[in-house]
KOLMAR-623928 format. One line per field, with one value per residue (C-alpha): residue number from 1; residue in three letters; x, y, z. Coordinates in nm, 4 decimals. Example, Ala and Ser with C-alpha at 12.3 -4.5 7.8 and 13.67 -1.06 7.14 Angstrom:
// KOLMAR-623928
resi = 1 2
resn = ALA SER
X = 1.2300 1.3670
Y = -0.4500 -0.1060
Z = 0.7800 0.7140
// end
This chain:
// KOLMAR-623928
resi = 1 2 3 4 5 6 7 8 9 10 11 12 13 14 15 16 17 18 19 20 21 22 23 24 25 26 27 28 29 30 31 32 33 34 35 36 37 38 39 40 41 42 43 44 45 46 47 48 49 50 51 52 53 54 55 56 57 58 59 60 61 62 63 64 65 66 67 68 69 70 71 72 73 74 75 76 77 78 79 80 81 82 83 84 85 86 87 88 89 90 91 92 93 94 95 96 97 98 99 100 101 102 103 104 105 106 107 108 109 110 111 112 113 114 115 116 117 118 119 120 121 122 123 124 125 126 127 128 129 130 131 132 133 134 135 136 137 138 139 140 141 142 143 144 145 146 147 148 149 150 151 152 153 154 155 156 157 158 159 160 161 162 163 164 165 166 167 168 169 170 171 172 173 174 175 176 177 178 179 180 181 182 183 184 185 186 187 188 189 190 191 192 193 194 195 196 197 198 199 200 201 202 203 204 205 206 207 208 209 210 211 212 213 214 215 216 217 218 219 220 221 222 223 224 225 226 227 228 229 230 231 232 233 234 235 236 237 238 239 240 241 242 243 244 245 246 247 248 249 250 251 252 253 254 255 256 257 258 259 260 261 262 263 264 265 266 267 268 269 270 271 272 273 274 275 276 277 278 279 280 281 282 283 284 285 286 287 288 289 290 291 292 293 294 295 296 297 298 299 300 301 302 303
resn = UNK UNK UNK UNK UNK UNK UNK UNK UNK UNK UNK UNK UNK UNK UNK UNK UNK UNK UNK UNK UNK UNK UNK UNK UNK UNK UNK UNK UNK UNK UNK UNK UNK UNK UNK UNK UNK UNK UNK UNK UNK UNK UNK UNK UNK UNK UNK UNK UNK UNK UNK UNK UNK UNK UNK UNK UNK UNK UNK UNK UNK UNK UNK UNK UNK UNK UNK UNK UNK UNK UNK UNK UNK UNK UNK UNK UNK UNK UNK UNK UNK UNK UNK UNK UNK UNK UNK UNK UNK UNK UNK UNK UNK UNK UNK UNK UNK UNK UNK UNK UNK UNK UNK UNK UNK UNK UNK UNK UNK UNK UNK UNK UNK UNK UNK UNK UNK UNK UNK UNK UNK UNK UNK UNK UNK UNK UNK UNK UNK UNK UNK UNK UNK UNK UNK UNK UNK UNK UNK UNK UNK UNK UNK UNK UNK UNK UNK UNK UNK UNK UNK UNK UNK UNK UNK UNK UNK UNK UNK UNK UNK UNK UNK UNK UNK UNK UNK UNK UNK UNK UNK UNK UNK UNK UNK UNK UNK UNK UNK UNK UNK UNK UNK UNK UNK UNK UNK UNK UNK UNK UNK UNK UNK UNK UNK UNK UNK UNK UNK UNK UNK UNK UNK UNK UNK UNK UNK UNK UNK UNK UNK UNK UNK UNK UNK UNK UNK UNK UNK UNK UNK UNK UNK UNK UNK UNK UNK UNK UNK UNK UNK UNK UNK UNK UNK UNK UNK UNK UNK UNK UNK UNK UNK UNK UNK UNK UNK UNK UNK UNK UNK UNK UNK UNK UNK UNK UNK UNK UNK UNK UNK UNK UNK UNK UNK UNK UNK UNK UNK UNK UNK UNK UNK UNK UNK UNK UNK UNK UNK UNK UNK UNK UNK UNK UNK UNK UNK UNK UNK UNK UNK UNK UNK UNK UNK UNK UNK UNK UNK UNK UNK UNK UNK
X = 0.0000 0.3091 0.4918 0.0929 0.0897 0.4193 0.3745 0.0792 0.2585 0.5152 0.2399 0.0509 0.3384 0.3287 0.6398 0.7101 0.6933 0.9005 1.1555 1.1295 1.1393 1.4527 1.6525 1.6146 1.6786 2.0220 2.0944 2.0905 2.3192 2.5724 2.6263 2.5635 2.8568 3.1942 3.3271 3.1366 3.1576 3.5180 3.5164 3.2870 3.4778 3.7639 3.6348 3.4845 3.8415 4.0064 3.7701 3.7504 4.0773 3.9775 3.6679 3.6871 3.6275 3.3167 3.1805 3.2953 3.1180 2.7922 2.7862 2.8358 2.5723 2.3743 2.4706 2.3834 2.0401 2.0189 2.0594 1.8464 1.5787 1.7340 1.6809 1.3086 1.2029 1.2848 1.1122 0.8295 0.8274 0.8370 0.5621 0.3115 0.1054 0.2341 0.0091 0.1057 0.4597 0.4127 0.2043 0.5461 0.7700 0.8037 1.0164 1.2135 1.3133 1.1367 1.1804 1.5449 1.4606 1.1648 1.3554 1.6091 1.3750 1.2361 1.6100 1.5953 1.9759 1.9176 1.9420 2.2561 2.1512 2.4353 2.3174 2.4960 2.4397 2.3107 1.9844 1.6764 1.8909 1.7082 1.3687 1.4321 1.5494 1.2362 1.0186 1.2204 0.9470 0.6804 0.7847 0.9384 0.7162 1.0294 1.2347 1.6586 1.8821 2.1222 2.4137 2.3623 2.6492 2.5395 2.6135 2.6382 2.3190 2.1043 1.7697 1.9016 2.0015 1.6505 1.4894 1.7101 1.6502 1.2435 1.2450 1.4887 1.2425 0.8785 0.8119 0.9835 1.3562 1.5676 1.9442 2.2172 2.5027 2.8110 3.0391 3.0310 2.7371 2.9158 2.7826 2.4581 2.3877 2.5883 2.3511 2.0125 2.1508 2.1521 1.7704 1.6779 1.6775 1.8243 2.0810 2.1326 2.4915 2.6226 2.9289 3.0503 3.1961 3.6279 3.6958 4.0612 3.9913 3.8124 3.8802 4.0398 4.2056 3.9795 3.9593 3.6472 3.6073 3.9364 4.1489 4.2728 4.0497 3.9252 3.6083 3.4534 3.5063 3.2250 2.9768 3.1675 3.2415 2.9037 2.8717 3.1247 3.0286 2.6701 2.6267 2.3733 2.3091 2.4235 2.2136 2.2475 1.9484 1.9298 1.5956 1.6741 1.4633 1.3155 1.3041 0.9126 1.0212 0.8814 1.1482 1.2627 1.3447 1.5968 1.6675 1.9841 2.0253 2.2528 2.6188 2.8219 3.1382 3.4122 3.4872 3.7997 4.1120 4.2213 4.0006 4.1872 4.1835 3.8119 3.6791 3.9398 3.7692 3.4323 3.4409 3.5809 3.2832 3.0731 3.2174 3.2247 2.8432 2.8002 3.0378 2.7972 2.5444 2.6586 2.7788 2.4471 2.3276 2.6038 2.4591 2.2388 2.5592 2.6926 3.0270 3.0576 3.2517 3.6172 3.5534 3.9625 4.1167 4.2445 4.5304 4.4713 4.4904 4.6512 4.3287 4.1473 4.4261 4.2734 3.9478 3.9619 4.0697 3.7309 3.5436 3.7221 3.6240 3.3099 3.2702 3.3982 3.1576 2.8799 3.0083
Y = 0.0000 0.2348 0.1298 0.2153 0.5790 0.6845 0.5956 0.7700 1.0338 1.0605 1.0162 1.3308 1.5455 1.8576 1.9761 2.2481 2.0202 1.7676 2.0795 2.1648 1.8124 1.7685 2.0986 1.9913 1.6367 1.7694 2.0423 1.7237 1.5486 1.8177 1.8414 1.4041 1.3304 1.5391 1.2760 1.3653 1.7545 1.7292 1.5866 1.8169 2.1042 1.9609 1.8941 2.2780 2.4098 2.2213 2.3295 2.7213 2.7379 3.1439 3.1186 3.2389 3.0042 3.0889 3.0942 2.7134 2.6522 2.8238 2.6662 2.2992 2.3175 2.4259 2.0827 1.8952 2.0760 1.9528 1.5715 1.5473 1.6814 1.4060 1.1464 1.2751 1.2875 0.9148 0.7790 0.9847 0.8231 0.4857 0.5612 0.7253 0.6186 0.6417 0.8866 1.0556 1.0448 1.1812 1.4712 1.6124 1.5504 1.7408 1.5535 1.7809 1.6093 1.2910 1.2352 1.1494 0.8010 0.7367 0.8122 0.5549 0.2884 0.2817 0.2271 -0.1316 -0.0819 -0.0956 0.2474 0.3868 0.6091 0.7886 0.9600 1.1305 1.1991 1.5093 1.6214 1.3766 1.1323 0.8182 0.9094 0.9381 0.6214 0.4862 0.7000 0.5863 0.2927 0.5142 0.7450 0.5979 0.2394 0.0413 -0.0604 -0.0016 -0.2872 -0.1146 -0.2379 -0.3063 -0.2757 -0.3649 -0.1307 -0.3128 -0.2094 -0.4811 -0.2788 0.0078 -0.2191 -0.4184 -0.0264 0.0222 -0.3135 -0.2377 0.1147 0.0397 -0.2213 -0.1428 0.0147 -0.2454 -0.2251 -0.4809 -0.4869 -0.7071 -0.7280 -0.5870 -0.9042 -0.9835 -0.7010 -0.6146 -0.9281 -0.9486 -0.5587 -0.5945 -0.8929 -0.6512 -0.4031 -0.6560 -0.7602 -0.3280 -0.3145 0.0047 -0.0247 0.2731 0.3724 0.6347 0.7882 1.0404 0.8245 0.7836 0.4512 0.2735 -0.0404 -0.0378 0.3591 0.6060 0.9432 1.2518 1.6021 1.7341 2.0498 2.1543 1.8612 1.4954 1.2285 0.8837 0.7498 0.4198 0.3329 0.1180 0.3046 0.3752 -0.0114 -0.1041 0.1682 0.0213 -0.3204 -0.2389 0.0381 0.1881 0.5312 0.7227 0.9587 1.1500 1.1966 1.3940 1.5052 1.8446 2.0239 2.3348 2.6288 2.5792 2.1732 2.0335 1.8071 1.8020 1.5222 1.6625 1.4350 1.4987 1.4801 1.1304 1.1840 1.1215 0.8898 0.8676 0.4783 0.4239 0.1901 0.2840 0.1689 0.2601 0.6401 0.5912 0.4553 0.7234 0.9948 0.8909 0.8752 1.2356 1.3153 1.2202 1.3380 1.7116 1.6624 1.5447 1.8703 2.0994 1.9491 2.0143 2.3701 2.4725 2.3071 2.2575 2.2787 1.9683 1.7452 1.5171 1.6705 1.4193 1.1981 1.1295 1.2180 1.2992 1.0850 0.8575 1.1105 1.3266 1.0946 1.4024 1.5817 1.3744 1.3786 1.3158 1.2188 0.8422 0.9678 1.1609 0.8670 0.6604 0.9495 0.9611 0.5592 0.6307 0.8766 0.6611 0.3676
Z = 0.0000 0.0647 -0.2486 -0.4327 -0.2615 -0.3996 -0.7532 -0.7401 -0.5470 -0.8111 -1.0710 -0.9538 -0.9692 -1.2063 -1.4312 -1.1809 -0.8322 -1.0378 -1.0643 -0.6746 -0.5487 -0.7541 -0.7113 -0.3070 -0.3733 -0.5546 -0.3144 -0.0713 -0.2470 -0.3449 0.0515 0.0722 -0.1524 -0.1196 -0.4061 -0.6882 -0.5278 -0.5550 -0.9402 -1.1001 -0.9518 -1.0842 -1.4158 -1.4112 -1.3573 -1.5883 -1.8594 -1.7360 -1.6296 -1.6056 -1.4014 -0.9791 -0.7498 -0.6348 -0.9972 -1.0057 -0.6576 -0.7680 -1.0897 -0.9430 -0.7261 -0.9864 -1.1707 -0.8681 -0.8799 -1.2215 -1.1463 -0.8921 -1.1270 -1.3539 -1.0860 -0.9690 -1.3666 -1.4233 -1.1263 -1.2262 -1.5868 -1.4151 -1.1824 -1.4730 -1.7140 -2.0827 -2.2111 -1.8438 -1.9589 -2.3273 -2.2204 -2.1003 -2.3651 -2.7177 -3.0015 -3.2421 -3.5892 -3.5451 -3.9035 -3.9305 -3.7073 -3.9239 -4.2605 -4.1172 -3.9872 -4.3469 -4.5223 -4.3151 -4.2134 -3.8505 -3.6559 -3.4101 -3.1242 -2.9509 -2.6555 -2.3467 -1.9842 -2.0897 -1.9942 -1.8871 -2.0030 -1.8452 -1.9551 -2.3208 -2.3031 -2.1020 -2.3938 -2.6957 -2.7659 -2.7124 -2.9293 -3.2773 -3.2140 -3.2093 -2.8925 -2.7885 -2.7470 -2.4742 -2.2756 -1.8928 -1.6931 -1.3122 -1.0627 -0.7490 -0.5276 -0.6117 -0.5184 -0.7741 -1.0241 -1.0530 -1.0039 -1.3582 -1.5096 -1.4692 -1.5579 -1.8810 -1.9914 -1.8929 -2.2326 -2.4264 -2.4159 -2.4187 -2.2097 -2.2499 -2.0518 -2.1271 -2.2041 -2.5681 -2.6757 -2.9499 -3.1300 -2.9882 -3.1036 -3.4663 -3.5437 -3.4347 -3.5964 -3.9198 -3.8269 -3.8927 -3.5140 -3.3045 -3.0602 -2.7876 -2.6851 -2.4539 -2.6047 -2.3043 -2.0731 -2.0742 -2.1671 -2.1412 -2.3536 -2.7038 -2.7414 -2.9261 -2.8080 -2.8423 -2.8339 -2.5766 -2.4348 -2.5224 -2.4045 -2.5013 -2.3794 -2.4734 -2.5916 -2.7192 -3.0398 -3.0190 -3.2187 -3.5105 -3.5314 -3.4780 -3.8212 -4.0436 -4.0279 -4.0511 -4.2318 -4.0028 -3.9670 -3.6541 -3.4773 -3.1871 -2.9479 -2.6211 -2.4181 -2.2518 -1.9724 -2.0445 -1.7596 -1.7556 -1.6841 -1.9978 -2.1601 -2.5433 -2.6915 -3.0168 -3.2635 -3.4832 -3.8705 -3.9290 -3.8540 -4.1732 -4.1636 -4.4416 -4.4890 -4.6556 -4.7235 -4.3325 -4.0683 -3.7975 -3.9218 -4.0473 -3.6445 -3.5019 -3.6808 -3.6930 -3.3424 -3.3094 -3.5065 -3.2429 -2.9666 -3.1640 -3.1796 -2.8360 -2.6914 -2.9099 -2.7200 -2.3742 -2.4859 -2.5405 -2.1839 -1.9990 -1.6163 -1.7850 -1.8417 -1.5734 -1.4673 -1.2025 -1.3920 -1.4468 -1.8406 -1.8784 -1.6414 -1.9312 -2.0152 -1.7016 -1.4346 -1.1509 -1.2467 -0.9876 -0.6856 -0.3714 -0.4988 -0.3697 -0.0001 -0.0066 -0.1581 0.1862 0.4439 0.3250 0.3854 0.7197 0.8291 0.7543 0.9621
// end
């Protein structure tokens, strides 16, 4: 009966309480978690090397604010009705996935951890008729994981773990299917250096692999929150990738290709984007000095 009154809790909520539920919610965790405090600073500094202090402080806990919008949002879409769910959402250049679905090639989606990331997911079915294969990796909190596993899947998406997915998505790629990838996280293995934001980093070259042996289109999708908290869900034209005689060079710069989309993205909404993540520590690995002795005091304090 208590698990009943919160999804209908959550269910009743309008755009704006969604907003002022979440801005506390982050404000709670931006104090909560000194870790991820400490990283998105970091991150800010690195990348405005020219802003004051307290301009980096203010803006991070307006990031903070941001995700825990992010995080009220998706329980929201898991505790609604569909229709519920739709009502919020506008879809800008719906056309390129339907133009694509027609061609029969199978459809890419690179997305980022940019915006209501988690609910365009959860509304991708709803919206272009056709569900996401995406990779699962497990996070360790079995309740949060199974919370992830439903809400990934209730409209019709399908996960797969991360061992040996490249196989599994290539083949429903070759069945016209659409795979989902998230393409602004640093990777070590499978990944090519990059330029973002100004600096050398790494990034799967997963996607672009996935392209060449495919021959799928690639299209980048984000869902970002207005001020009034209705979301957007912008769809981009296909991202065009040379194939020639050099594969290396063809997955190295295809994948720079999306990465320059992706950072285009963020520019435009960047208090939207999840800064707390080691996105440079590849070739930047002093950047985050002292970050693991927080993440330990912070375990300490709660025992």
């Amino acid at each position: 009966m208590v698990k009943t009154g919160l999804n209908r809790l959550f269910a009743s909520l309008t755009s704006r309480r969604l907003r002022i539920v979440g801005q506390i919610l982050g404000g709670l965790l931006y104090l909560a978690l000194p870790y991820y405090r400490f990283i998105a600073r970091r991150n800010l500094r690195f990348v405005h090397p020219h802003w004051p202090v307290a301009r980096v402080h203010r803006f991070t806990r307006k990031v903070f604010r941001e995700f825990g919008i992010t995080l009220i949002e998706a329980l929201h879409t898991i505790c609604s009705r569909p229709e519920q769910c739709l009502q919020r959402l506008d879809i800008e250049g719906a056309h390129h996935i339907t133009e694509a679905n027609q061609r029969g090639r199978g459809v890419i989606i690179i997305s980022a951890h940019l915006g209501s990331w988690e609910t365009a997911l959860q509304l991708y079915p709803l919206c272009f008729e056709r569900p996401l294969l995406c990779v699962h990796k497990v996070i360790g909190w079995e309740r949060v994981d199974r919370l992830m596993i439903r809400s990934r899947t209730r409209f019709g998406n399908m996960l797969i773990p991360k061992k040996r997915a490249f196989g599994k998505m290539l083949k429903h790629l070759r069945q016209s299917g659409s795979v989902a990838l998230m393409m602004d996280l640093s990777r070590q293995k499978q990944s090519v250096p990059v330029q973002f934001m100004g600096h050398r980093t790494s990034a799967s070259l997963g996607a672009a692999m996935l392209a060449m042996r495919s021959g799928s289109p690639v299209i980048f999708v984000s869902c970002i929150r207005a001020p009034d908290g209705r979301l957007k869900m912008q769809v981009d034209p296909p991202i065009t990738l040379q194939r020639t005689s050099d594969m290396r060079a063809d997955l190295q710069q295809g994948t720079q290709l999306m990465t320059a989309v992706i950072e285009r993205a963020v520019g435009r909404h960047p208090e939207q984007w999840f800064w707390m993540q080691k996105r440079w520590e590849t070739y930047h690995a002093g950047l985050y000095t002292n970050a693991a002795s927080l993440r330990r005091f912070s375990s300490k304090k709660k025992k």
